[in-house]
Backbone as JSON, one array per atom type, in Angstrom:
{
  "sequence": "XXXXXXXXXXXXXXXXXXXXXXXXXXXXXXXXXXXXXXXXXXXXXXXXXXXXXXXXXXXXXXXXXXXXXXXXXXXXXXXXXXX",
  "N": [[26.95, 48.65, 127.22], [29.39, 49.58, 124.91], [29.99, 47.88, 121.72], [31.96, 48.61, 119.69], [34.99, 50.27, 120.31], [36.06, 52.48, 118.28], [34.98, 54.49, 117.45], [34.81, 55.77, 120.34], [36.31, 58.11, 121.91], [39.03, 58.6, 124.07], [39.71, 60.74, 126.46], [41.72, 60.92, 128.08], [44.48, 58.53, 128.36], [46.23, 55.62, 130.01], [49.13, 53.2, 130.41], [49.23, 50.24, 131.44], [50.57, 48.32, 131.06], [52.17, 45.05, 132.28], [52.22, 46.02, 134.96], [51.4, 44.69, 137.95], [48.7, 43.42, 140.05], [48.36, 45.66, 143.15], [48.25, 47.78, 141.34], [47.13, 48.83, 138.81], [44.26, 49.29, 139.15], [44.13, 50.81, 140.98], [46.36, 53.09, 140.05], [44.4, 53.51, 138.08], [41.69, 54.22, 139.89], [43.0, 56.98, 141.01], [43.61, 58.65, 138.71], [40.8, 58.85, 137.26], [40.04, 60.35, 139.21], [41.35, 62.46, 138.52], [39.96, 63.42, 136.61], [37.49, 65.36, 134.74], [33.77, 65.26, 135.21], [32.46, 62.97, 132.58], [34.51, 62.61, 130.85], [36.49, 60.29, 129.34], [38.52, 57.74, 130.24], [40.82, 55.75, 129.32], [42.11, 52.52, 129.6], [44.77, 50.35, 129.74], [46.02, 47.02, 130.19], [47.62, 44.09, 131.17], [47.55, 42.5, 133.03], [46.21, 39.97, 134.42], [44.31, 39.47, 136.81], [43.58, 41.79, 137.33], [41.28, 42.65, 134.93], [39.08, 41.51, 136.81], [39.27, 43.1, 138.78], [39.42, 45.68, 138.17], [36.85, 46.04, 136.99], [35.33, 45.91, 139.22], [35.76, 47.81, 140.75], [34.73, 49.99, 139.19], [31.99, 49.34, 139.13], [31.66, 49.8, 141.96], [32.39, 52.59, 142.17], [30.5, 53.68, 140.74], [30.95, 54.54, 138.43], [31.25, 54.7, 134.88], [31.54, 51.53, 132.7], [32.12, 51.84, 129.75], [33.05, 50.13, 127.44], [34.99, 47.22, 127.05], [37.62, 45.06, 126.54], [39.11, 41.89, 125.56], [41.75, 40.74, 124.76], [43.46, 38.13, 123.33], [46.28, 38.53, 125.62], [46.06, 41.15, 126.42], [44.28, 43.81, 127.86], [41.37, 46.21, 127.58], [40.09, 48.88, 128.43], [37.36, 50.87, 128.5], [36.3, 54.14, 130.48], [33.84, 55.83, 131.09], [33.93, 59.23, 133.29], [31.42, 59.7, 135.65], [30.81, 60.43, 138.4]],
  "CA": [[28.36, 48.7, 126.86], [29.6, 49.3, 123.24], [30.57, 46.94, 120.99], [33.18, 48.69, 118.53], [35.38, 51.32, 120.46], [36.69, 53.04, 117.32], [34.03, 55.63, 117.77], [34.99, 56.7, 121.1], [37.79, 59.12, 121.78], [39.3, 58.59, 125.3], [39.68, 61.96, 127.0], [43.17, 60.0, 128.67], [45.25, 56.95, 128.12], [47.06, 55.46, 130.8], [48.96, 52.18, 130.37], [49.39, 49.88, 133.06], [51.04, 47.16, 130.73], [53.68, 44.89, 133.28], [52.46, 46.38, 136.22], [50.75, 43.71, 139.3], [47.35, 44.09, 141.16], [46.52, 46.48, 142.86], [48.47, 48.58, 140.64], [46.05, 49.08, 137.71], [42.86, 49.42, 139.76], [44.92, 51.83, 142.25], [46.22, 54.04, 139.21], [42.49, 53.88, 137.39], [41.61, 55.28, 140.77], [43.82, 58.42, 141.01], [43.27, 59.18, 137.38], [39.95, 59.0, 137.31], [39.62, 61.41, 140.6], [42.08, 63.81, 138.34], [39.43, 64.27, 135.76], [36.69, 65.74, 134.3], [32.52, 64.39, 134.7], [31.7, 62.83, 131.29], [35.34, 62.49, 130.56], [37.03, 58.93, 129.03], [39.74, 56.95, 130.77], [41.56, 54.15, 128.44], [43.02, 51.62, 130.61], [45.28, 49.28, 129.18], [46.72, 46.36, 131.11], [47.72, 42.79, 130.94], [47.67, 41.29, 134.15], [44.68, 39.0, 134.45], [43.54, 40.26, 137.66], [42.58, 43.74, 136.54], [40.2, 42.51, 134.58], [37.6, 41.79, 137.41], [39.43, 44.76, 140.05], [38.71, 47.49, 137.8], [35.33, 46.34, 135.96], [34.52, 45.62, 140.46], [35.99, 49.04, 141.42], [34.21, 50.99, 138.0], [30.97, 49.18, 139.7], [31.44, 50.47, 143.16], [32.84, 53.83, 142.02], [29.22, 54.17, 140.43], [31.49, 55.43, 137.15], [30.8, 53.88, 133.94], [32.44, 50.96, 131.6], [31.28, 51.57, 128.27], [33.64, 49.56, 126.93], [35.95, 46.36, 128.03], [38.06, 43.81, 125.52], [40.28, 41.04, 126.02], [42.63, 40.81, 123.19], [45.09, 37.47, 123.9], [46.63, 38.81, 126.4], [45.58, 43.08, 126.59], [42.94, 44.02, 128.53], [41.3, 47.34, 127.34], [39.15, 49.36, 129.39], [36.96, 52.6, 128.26], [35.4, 54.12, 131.41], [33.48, 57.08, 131.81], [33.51, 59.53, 134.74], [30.35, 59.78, 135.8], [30.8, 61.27, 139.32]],
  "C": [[28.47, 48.62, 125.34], [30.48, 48.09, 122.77], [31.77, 47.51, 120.21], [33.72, 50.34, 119.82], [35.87, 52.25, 119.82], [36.13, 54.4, 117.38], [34.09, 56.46, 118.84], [36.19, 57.03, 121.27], [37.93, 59.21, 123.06], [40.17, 60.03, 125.15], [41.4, 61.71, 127.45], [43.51, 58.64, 128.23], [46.16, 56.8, 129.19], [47.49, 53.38, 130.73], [49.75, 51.44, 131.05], [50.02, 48.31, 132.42], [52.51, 46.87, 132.38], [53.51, 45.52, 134.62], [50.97, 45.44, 136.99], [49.63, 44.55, 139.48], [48.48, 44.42, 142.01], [47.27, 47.38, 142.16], [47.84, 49.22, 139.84], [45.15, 49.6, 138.08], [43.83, 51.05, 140.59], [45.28, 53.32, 141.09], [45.08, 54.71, 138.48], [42.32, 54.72, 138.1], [41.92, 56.97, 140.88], [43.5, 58.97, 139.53], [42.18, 59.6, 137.05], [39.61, 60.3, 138.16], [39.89, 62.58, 139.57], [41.17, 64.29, 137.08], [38.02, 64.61, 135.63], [35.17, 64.76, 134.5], [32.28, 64.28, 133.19], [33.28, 62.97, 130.3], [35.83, 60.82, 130.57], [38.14, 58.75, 129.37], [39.57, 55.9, 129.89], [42.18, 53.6, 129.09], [43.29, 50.57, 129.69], [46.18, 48.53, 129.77], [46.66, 44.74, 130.44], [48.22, 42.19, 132.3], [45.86, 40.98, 134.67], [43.53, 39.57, 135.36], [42.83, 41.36, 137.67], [41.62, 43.66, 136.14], [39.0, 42.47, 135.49], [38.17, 43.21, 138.65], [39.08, 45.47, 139.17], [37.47, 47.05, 137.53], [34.6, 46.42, 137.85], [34.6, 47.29, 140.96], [35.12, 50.26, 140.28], [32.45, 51.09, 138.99], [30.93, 50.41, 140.77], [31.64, 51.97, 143.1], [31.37, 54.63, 141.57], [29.53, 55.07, 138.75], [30.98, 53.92, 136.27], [31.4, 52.68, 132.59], [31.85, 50.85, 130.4], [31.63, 51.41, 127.2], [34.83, 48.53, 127.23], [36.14, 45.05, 126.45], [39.32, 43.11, 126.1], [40.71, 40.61, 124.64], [43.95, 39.97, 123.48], [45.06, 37.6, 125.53], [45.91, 40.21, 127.38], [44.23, 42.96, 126.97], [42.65, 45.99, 128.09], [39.97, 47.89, 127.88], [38.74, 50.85, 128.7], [35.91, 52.86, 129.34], [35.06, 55.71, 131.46], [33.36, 57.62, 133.12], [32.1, 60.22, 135.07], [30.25, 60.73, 137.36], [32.38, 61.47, 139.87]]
}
């Protein structure tokens, strides 16, 4: 996983500020499906939970997080699609 995301250029942004589990994980989902292999999803959320549903659902999805910060509150997610 990288350390500085400045360097990568998410392919999408989708932000999931204010919105409940399973919302976040559930949108990731569908978004993810809608794109490209070797394409970057930016997930940005602030509800606590997200943090381990998506990095659990990135796992099982077999896609890739190659990038995750907690900032305060903001949770920021860079995930590649891998399949």
């Amino acid at each position: 996983m990288t350390e500085d995301s400045s360097s990568i250029k998410p392919t999408k942004t989708i932000d999931m500020k204010g919105l409940l589990c399973p919302e976040p994980v559930f949108q990731t989902r569908q978004t993810i499906k809608e794109m490209n292999i070797d394409e970057i999803l930016e997930v940005l959320a602030d509800d606590p939970v997200a943090e381990e549903d998506i990095k659990s659902w990135v796992k099982k999805s077999e896609n890739e997080l190659i990038f995750f910060n907690k900032d305060d509150k903001l949770l920021k997610f860079l995930i590649r699609k891998v399949k």
